[in-house]
N, C-alpha and C positions, 0 to 999 in steps of 0.2 A: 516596397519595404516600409512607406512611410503610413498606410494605411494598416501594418499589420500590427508597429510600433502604437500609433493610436490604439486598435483593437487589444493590444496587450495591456496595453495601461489602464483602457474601461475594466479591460472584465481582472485587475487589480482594485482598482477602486473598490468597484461590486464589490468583491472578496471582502474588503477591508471593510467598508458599509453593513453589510448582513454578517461582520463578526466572521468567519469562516477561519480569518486570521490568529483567532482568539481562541475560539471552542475545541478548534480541533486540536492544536497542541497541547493546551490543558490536557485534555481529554488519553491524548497518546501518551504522554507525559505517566499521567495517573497507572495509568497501564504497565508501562515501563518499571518504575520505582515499585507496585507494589508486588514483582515477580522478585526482587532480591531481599525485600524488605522481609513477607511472608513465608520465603525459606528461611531465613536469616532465624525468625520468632516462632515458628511453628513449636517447637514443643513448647513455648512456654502458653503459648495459645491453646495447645492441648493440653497443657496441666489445667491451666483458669478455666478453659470449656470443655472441656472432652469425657468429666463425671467418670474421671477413671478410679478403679480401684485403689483405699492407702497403699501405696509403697510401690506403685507399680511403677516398672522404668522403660521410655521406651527411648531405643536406641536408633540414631535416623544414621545412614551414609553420607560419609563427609561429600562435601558439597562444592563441588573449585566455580569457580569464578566463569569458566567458559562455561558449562553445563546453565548455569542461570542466564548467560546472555541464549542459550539457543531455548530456554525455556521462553525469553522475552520473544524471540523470533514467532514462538508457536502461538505467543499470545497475537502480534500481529497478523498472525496469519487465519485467527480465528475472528476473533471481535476487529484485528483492525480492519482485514477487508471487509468487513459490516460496514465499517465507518467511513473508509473509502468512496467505496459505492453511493452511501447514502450524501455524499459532501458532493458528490460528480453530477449525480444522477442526470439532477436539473437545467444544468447549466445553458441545453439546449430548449428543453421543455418550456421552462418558465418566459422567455425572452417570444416563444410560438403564442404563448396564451396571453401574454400582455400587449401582445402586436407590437413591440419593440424588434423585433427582428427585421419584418418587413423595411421601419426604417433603417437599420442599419443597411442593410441590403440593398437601401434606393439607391446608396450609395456607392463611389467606384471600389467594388470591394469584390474580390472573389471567392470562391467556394473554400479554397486552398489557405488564404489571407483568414478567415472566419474560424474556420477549423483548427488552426493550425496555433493562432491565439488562444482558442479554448483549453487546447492540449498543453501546449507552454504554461500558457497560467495556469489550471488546476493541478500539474503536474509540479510546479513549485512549490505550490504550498503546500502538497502530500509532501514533498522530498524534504522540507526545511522541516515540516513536522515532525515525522519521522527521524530524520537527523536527532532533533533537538530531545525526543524522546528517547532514544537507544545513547545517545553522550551520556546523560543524564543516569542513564540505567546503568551503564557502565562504571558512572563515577560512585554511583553506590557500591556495585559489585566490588571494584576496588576496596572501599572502606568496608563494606563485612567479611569478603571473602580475600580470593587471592588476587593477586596484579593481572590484570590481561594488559599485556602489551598493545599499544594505543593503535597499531600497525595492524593489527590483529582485528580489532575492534572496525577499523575503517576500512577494509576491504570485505570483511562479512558482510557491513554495511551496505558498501558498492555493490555487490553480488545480489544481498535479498533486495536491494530498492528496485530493482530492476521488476521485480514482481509490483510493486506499485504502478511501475511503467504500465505493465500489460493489462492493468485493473483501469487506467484512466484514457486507454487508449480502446480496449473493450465496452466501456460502459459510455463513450461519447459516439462510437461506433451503430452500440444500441439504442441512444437517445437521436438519432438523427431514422432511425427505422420505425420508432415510437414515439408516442405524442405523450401518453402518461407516465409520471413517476413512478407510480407502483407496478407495472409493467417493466419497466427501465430496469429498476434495482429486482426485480424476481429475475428477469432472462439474462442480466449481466450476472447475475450470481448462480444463476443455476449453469453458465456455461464454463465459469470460472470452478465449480464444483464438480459436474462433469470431468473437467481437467483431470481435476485433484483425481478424483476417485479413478479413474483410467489410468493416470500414472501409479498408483499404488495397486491396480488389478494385474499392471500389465507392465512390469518394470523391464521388461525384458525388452519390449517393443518400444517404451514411450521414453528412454533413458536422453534422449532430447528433451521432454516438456519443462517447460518452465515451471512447472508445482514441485520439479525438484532445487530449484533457486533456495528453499531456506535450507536441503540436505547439504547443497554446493554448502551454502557459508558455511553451516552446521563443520564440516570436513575443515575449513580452514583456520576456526577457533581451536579445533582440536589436534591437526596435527600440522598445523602455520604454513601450509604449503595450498595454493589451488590443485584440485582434484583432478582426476583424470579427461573427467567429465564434464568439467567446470565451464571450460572454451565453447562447449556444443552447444550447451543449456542457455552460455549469453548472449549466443551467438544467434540460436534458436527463437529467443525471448525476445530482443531486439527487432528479427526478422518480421514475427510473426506483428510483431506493436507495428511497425512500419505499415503489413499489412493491413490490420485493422485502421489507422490513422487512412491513410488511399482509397479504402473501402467508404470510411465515411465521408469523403470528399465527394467521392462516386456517388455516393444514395443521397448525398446532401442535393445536389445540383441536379440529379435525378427526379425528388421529390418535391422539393418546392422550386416555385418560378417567380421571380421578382420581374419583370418584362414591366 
């Protein structure tokens, strides 16, 4: 336990050293705010750019407060697992190529202890980020639009982070079977995409996969209750992170040999 405390603490530093702490909150944040801000201002955005005809009127559908957070959800679900991915990718890679692994490695540490830090730490910082961006989004929604109850707000939360879970648990999975970055973030994303597209070919079959985590929240902004489906998809998504996280302990201790 005391060597995994150490290892948690290094790869926070790191974090906080190369900024990681910094960039990506911004970054989610920016994201967050301008999915309530750009509903909020659109037609006036289209009157000043849109080169419409004198006198023309365009009439938009009112807009509540839940529908912007699940539009924030889909923003995550597009650009942020971009960003995801690309914040994880390395964590294993860069530490093979600067031959810091090795030493860590000389040390009494095991596959499980290594692993299992990487995943704790970079899973924090997607979660506090994320957090701090969807609050944040929220607290706009409120002042332009209507109230979502805070309750509301914090369980869709619980619900879609768990897809963060299976993005850092997938992509550390992949960086322990590859040595290159741009390998890493292609095959973590193209199986995370895979997902996606199979659960929407085949809703009938895959009403377990985790690509339905942002429909789960999406269900409890709207009608304040978890879904029928809800239990399976967490329960599913949990499983599946577990497996991936085992797997890469497997192929870690498989593939390289510290002796």
């Amino acid at each position: 336990m005391k060597n995994f405390l150490v290892l948690l603490k290094k790869e926070m530093k790191e974090s906080l050293s190369n900024g990681k702490w910094i960039w990506l909150p911004i970054v989610l944040m920016v994201i967050g705010i301008s999915q309530p801000i750009s509903i909020y201002y659109m037609p006036q955005i289209l009157e000043v750019a849109g080169n419409l005809p004198d006198g023309a009127i365009i009439n938009f559908p009112t807009t509540t407060g839940e529908e912007v957070l699940i539009g924030t959800m889909s923003q995550y679900g597009s650009i942020g697992t971009l960003l995801f991915v690309l914040a994880v990718m390395g964590v294993i890679s860069q530490e093979r190529q600067n031959g810091s692994l090795t030493l860590v490695m000389a040390r009494p540490v095991s596959a499980l202890q290594y692993i299992g830090s990487k995943f704790i730490a970079q899973l924090c910082i997607l979660l506090v980020s994320i957090a701090a961006s969807y609050v944040l989004t929220w607290y706009y929604t409120n002042l332009l639009f209507n109230h979502v109850p805070w309750t509301l707000m914090l369980n869709s939360l619980i619900v879609y982070s768990l897809w963060v879970v299976l993005i850092v648990a997938v992509t550390i999975l992949v960086g322990t079977l590859l040595r290159n970055n741009g390998g890493i973030a292609g095959v973590t994303i193209f199986l995370l995409g895979t997902l996606s597209v199979l659960t929407s070919l085949l809703p009938r079959f895959m009403e377990w996969s985790p690509a339905n985590l942002r429909a789960e929240a999406s269900i409890i902004l709207l009608e304040g209750t978890w879904g029928s489906s809800t239990w399976l998809v967490v329960g599913s998504t949990l499983l599946l992170s577990a497996l991936c996280i085992g797997l890469a302990v497997f192929t870690f201790k498989k593939f390289e040999s510290f002796e």
